[in-house]
N, C-alpha and C positions, 0 to 999 in steps of 0.2 A: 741879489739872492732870489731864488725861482720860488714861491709863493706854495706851500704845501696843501696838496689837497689830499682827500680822501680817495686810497685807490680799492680796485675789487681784490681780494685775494683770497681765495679758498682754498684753506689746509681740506687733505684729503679727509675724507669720514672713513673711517675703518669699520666701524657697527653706528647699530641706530637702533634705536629702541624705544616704544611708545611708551610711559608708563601710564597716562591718563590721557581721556579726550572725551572733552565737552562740547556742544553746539558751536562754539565760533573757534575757538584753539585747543591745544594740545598740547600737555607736556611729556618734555623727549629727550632722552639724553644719547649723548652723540660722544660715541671714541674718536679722538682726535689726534691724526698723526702731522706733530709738525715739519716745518723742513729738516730739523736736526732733534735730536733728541729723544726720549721718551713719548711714547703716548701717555694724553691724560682724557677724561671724563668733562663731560658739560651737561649740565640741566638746565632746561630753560623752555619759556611758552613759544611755540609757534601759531603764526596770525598772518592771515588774508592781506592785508595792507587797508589802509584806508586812505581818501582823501577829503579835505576840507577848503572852507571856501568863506576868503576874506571879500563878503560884498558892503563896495563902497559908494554910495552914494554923491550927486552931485553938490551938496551940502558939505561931504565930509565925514557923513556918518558911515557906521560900518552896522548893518544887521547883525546881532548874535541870539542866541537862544540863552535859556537857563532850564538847563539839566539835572537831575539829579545823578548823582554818578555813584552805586552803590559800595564798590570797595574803597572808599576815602569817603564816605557819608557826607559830602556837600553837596550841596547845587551847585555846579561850577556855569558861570559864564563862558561860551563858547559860540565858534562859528558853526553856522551849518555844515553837516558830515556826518560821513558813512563808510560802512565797509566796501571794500572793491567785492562786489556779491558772487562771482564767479571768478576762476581761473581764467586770465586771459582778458579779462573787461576792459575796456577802452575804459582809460582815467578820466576823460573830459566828460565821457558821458555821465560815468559816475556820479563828478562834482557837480552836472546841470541836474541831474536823480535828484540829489541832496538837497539842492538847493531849491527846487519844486517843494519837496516834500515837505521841510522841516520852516522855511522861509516863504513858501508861495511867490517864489521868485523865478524871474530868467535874466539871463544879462548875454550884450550883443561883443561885451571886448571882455576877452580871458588871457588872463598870462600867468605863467609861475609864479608863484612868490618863494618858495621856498620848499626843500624836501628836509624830511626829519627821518631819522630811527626815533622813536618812541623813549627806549629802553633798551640801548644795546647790550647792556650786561648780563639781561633776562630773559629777552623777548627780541623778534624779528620782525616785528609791525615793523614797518616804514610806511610816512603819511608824507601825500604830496598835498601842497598847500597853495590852492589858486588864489588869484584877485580876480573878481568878476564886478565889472563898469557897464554902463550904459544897462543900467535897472530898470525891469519893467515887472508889471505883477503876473503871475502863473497860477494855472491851476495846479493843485495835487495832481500826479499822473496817476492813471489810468490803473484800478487794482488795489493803490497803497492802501495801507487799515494801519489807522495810527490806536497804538497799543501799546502795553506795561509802562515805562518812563515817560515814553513821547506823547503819549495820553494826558500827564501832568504840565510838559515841557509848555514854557512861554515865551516869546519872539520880543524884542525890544528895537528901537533905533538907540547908536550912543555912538557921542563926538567921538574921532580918533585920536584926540586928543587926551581928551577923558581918559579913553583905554589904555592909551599910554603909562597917564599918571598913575592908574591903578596896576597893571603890573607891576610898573618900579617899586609900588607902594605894598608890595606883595601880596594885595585883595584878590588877584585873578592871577589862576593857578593853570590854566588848559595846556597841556606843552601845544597844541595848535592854535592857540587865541594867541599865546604868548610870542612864539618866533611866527608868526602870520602879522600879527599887529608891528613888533618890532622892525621887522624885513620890510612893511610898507612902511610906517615912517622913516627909514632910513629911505628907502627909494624916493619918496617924496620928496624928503629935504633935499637930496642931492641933486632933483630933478631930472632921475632915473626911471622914473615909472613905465617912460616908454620903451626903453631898454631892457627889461625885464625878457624872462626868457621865454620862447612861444607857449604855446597853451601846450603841442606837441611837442617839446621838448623833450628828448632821451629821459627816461629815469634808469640809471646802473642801477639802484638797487633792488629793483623789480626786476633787473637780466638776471643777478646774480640770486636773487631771492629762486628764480624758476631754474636756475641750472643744480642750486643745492637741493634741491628737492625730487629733482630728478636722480641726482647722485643717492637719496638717500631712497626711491623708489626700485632699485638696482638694485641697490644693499637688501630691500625688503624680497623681490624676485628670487635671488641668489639664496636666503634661506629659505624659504619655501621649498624652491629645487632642492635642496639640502635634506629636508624634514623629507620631500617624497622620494629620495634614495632609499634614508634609510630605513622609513618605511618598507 
């Protein structure tokens, strides 16, 4: 039996409509014509992408941060990460940004561990999730001003072990601590780590994330020309 994955498939957008927008996302709702049937309505956040970065040490330790993370009022435990800060941004650089900033780190071996949706039901974040080896320390780059949260935030070393058991345990909540931790120990155990996928590895859901957007930048064109007819 052929193993199911996740394919791209984008029902067309009929309208599009911004109803709010804040500094990182925007909510939107989107007429949706599927292959058969009615159209119906969707609301939900749109977001940049972001990636994070499981660094492991030759001990076994993994750097994580603690965050305070304000709509769920904890401090979550978490890897270093950040927004993709532009359309178009190379994801590895991203994850080396991230991991300067928040960790004071750089490392010489990066691979995939793992891509996520966030929140498919809501939201359109997708986070690509490195493992970054061969640790060395880094300056902040050049510019950063650590502010509002990351002003508080504090860096830890902790077994991967440990992190394990605290997931299972349900003490750490990060959807990227969580499938980042889990995705390397399974890679680990199986003694797959080098098998993992390049650092440049495809990501479909950033193709498809930049061709709906495009689709929905059309949609915005098209009324405009619309509004200056009938003007």
């Amino acid at each position: 039996m052929t193993t199911p994955v996740d394919i791209p498939e984008t029902w067309q957008i009929t309208d599009h409509r911004v109803l709010g927008t804040g500094r990182v996302c925007s909510f939107v709702e989107d007429q949706v014509q599927p292959p058969s049937g009615e159209p119906f309505r969707r609301q939900f956040m749109t977001h940049p992408g972001a990636v994070a970065v499981i660094a492991l040490d030759q001990d076994d330790r993994v750097a994580v941060v603690h965050q305070y993370r304000h709509p769920v009022g904890m401090r979550l435990v978490e890897p270093p990460a950040g927004l993709l800060d532009a359309e178009g941004e190379d994801f590895l650089a991203a994850a080396r940004r991230e991991l300067a900033e928040e960790a004071l780190l750089q490392a010489s071996n990066w691979r995939v561990l793992v891509d996520i949706f966030s929140t498919p039901g809501g939201c359109d974040e997708s986070i690509r999730v490195y493992l970054a080896r061969g640790l060395s320390e880094a300056p902040r780059p050049e510019g950063f001003v650590v502010e509002d949260e990351e002003a508080h935030m504090e860096t830890s070393w902790v077994p991967l072990d440990e992190l394990v058991a605290s997931i299972m345990a349900g003490t750490m909540q990060s959807p990227s601590l969580v499938s980042g931790v889990l995705a390397l120990q399974t890679a680990r155990l199986s003694g797959a780590l080098d098998q993992l996928r390049p650092a440049d590895a495809p990501w479909p859901a950033r193709e498809v994330w930049a061709a709906r957007n495009a689709q929905r930048e059309q949609l915005a064109h098209a009324d405009e020309r619309d509004e200056t007819d009938r003007a």
